[in-house]
Phi, psi and omega in degrees: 000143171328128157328282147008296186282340180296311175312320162306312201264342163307316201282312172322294185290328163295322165255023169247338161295133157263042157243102179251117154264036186270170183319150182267109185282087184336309180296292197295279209322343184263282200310343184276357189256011178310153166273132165229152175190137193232357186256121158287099188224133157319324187270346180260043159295157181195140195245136158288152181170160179253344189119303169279316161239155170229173191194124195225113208233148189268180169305345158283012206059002192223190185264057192267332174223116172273334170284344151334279212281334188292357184272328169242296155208109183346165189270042207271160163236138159196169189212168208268356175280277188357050236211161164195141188239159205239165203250170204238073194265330171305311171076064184286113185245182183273356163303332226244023169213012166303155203224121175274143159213159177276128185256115177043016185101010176239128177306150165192143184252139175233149145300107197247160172268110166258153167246163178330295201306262227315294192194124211277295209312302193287353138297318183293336177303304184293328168298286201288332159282011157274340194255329182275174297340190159204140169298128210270139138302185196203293190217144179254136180225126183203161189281143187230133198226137143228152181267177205314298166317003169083322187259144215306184180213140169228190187299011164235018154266021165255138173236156174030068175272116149224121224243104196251170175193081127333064170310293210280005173243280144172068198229146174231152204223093162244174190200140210191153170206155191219103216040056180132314208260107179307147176222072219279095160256147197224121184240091156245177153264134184241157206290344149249025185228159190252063183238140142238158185211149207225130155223132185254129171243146132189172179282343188271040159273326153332329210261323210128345192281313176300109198214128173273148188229130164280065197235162232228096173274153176277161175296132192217142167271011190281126189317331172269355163082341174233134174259125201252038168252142168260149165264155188296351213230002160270164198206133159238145174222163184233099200276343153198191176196124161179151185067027179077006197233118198237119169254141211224118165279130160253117177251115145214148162059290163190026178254171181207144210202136180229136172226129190246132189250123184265103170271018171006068179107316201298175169257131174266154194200114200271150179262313170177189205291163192056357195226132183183170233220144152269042212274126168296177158279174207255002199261048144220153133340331216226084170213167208243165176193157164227178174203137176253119165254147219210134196255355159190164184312311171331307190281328229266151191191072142311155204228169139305163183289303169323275147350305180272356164267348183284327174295324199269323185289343185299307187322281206300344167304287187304300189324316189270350170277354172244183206058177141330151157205162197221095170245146201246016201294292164335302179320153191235347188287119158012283164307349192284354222220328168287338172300335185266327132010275186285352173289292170343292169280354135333302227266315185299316181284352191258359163264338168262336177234359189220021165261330185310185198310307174283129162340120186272179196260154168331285163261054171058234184245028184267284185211193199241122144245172186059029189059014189074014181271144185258179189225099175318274225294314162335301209308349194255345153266323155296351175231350177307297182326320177294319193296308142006277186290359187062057166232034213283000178279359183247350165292314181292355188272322198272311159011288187335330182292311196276356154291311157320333187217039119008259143014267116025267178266026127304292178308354202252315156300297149005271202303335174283334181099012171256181190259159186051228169214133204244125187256156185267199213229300188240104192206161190261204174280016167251357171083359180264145169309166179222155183283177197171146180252018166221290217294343201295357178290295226287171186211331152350295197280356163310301177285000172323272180004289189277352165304285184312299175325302177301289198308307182308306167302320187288355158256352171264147183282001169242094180275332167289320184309317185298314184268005159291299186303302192281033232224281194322309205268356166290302161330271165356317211254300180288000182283321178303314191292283170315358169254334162301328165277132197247128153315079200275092176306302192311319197241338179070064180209157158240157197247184145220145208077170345275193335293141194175128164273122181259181210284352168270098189302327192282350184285191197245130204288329182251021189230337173309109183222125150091026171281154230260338186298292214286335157286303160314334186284326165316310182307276194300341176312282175315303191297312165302314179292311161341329186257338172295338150298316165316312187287319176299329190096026177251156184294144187292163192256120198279305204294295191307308190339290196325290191287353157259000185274296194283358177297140184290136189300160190266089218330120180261177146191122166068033174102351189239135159305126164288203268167325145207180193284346197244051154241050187292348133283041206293345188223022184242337181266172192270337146337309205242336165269055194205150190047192202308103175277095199301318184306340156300325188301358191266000175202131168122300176279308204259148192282163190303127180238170189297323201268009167263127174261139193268311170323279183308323159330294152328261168000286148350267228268351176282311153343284188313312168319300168312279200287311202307202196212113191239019169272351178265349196289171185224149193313312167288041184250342190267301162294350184258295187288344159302287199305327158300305205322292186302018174255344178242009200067017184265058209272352138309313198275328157326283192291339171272342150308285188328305201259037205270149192245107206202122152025292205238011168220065162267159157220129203274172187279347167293345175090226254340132167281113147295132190241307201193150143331334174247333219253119174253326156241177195192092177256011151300299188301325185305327191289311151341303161327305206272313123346319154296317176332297204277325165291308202273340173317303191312317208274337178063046152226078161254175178282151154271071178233020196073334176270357162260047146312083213257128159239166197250190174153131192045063173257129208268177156301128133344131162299125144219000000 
């Protein structure tokens, strides 16, 4: 061949990729996604936070009316220490709520969810281990202004509001004025400390008018986590005051808590129980405060306004100058500039709220669902994305979680009668199951473990220290895996299920056998530990072989993967074209295996596309089916899933996935996102079609 045509056919590829990999102007790619907001909305809350706490604020920048904001998303302070339990005189355990069934001819008891009509103690049994623990709102801090007549002001004596989120210091600048008198709050968070700090500039603090107010809601077990009821069995106390620094004990039931206030001049002045007011003095304009939550006296370091905003711009400076990043400025397609959009503020919320110590709750440290428990199959759409992103210290930190309650989903296997360990599905920090008449069914979050455990080893550059470390919980996980999978003599074959919910929740529990995510997360599950023995120099385990030579093939009919193997009308009932269409999820979530054929796949997801009911999907169902397309080459048909305009794939002006009236955020989808994003940058799959010219940077490899 020619020189000449090699240069020709170089320029060609070069100028037909939608991948530029040239340098990122970091700054513009963050700062042009800033939030500005002039609409007083329930749903436009916007928030601060480190990973371990969050502070989550109304329009005034501080919580001045949470019962507004309690209709769309809630006013929470929380934090991942933070916890409270209701006292248990019954002394209710998960024995008093097992439910037997025959698994293949042998009894195994799960943690079921009861009702009253079944049985009231094991209903009351099934309320207090579902609720308890629960995640504490920790304080409510709010402006507390009267107006000229002496009385309190409420949210429609706010004018001309306008309400700023600096991403790149991480600071929000709201401005407000209130009959006439401007009002300036400036709210960050620091980044090692569960502290905020506030500076208010106005005049009516001179006058008198302006006050900050403190109040302590008790721990509740109510799906938004706040109560603006005080409890009899909660208590505060002020255990010194002095040198402008005021310390606060906080009690119920048998948890405890310290919050330290730098009142930088100001009088603490108690109002009523739990409740108390700061005032500043009257001869300035201008005043600043922090305030710290702390799980004991020990952790508290109160900082200045100054301090905690230098700290915080120092933080968010480095986050967006290391790690991945995507800028999408180039694209000409329609759509690029909200995609880049909805990334951005992904990578802000999920940093803020899904980076801490624990696996996070659905809606992070913001408000509780679910008691604020987190639920392990999640866990793999909140965290994939770090490891990705080159942020991979915070997938090794929350790791830390499945050593800790080991024990725990050991005794659980045990008591089923399996080998290794079943990890549980909806649990606080302690690691016990909460019943459920679904998750304790699922089995999906098994093989997460060893998903993380590989993505760590394929980036990190000390590969023998990840598997001495991770090695025992990978072993565990398949030991478990491979004793749950059942031998069918009849068929030479191994199934799974029943009993068992697979990650589409709509199918049926005792009749669900052979759904295909999970028969491929088996395959590979097994197949990876099998090769983490290789790699150590231990004998391969003959039953994992077994079970990836013989594991059942994945149910078809016309041409379409089903949905399980006894769902033979998988696309004509409306039963089954409902909720997570998971089955995408078998190439794209999970890396490419022997047992997806991408023609039937193909199909699959054109089905779907067509037929499904996209008022049941959930926000990470659009990122999951992107990342299948685009796993087949199908990278137009990709981008119209990620960006499908469907219910539950809204993102809001805050960047939050919106789901319902109840679900008001959702950062599986945000994280979801942020994991397609980073997989189709590696893989050069946005369309070639000129209008993407997307460039990347520092995106780790894919598990494949």
């Amino acid at each position: 061949m020619k020189f000449d045509s090699i240069l020709f056919i170089v320029f060609i590829i070069l100028t037909t990729s939608c991948i530029d990999n040239s340098k990122i102007d970091r700054y513009s790619l963050v700062t042009r996604h800033n939030i500005q907001n002039s609409v007083i909305d329930s749903l436009n809350s916007l928030s601060v936070g480190n990973g371990e706490f969050a502070f989550t604020v109304d329009i005034t920048g501080l919580q001045t009316f949470p019962e507004f904001y309690s209709k769309g998303i809630p006013l929470g302070t929380m934090s991942d220490w933070g916890w409270h339990s209701t006292g248990n005189p019954e002394n209710y355990q998960l024995s008093d709520v097992y439910k037997t069934y025959d698994v293949h001819g042998r009894d195994v008891e799960y943690v079921n969810q009861f009702k009253v009509s079944e049985d009231v103690r094991k209903a009351a049994a099934t309320e207090w281990l579902r609720s308890n623990p629960h995640r504490q709102n920790l304080g409510t801090i709010g402006l507390q202004v009267q107006k000229g007549d002496g009385t309190e002001i409420s949210i429609s004596d706010i004018t001309k509001p306008v309400q700023k989120l600096n991403l790149w210091t991480g600071e929000i600048d709201s401005r407000f004025e209130i009959n006439g008198e401007p009002v300036h709050v400036k709210t960050v968070c620091h980044p090692n400390y569960d502290m905020i700090s506030v500076k208010i500039v106005s005049g009516l603090i001179g006058k008198g008018l302006l006050k900050v107010k403190l109040n302590f809601p008790s721990g509740s077990a109510l799906w938004n986590g706040y109560d603006s009821n005080i409890s009899e069995n909660s208590q505060t106390k002020i255990l010194s005051d002095t040198n402008n620094i005021t310390l606060f004990l906080r009690s119920q039931d048998n948890d405890r808590y310290n919050v330290l206030v730098w009142r930088n001049s100001a009088k603490i002045k108690e109002v009523s129980k739990d409740k108390y007011l700061i005032e500043p003095q009257r001869s300035d304009s201008v005043y600043s405060f922090s305030c710290q939550f702390a799980p004991n006296p020990e952790t508290g370091r109160i900082q200045t306004f100054n301090e905690t905003e230098v700290a915080s711009r120092k933080s968010w400076e480095k986050f967006w100058t290391t790690g991945g990043a995507v800028d999408f400025s180039k694209c000409t397609d329609p759509r690029a500039n909200e995609l880049e959009r909805r990334v951005i503020l992904s990578e802000y919320l999920t940093k803020i709220q899904c980076s801490g110590s624990f696996p996070p709750a659905e809606t992070g440290l913001t408000y509780n669902s679910w008691f604020g428990k987190f639920h392990l199959e999640m866990h793999w759409w909140h965290a994939v994305h770090f490891a990705l992103w080159q942020r991979t210290d915070v997938l090794e930190k929350q790791m830390n979680y499945y050593f800790n309650i080991f024990d725990n989903a050991k005794k659980t296997a045990e008591h089923q009668g399996y080998a290794g360990v079943r990890w549980p599905k909806m649990v606080g920090p302690d690691g016990r199951e909460s019943p459920s008449n679904v998750g304790t069914y699922l089995i999906w979050q098994q093989p997460h473990v060893i998903f993380f455990a590989e993505l760590l080893y394929k980036n990190s550059l000390n590969k023998e220290e990840i598997l001495k470390r991770y090695k025992d919980l990978v072993f565990a996980t398949a030991d478990f895996m491979s004793s749950y999978a059942w031998y069918d003599s009849t068929g030479n074959r191994y199934t799974l299920g029943p009993v068992l919910i697979p990650a589409q929740e709509s199918l049926k529990l005792q009749t669900t056998i052979n759904p295909p995510f999970e028969l491929v997360y088996w395959y590979w599950g097994l197949k990876t530990a099998q090769e983490w023995k290789k790699r150590l120099k231990l004998e391969p385990v003959p039953k994992w072989k077994d079970i990836t030579e013989k594991i059942s093939e994945l149910p078809v009919q016309n041409g379409l993967y089903l949905c399980s193997e006894d769902t033979k009308d998988s696309y004509r009932n409306q039963r089954y074209m409902s909720d997570h269409p998971i089955v995408s999820g078998i190439s794209g979530v999970m890396p490419k295996t022997r047992l997806v054929d991408p023609v039937i796949l193909g199909n699959s997801l054109d089905t779907i596309l067509k037929n499904w009911n996209w008022k049941t999907t959930w926000g990470w169902d659009f990122p999951m089916l992107a990342m299948s397309a685009a796993s087949i080459g199908r990278a137009e048909q990709s981008m119209d899933f990620l960006l499908m305009d469907a219910p539950k794939n809204r993102y809001l002006l805050n960047g939050h996935n919106y789901q319902d009236a109840r679900l008001t955020i959702y950062l599986p989808g945000n994280g979801g996102l942020l994991t397609a994003i980073a997989k189709m940058c590696v893989a050069d799959q946005f369309p070639h079609n000129g209008k993407w010219k997307v460039k990347w940077e520092n995106l780790n490899s894919y598990v494949e």
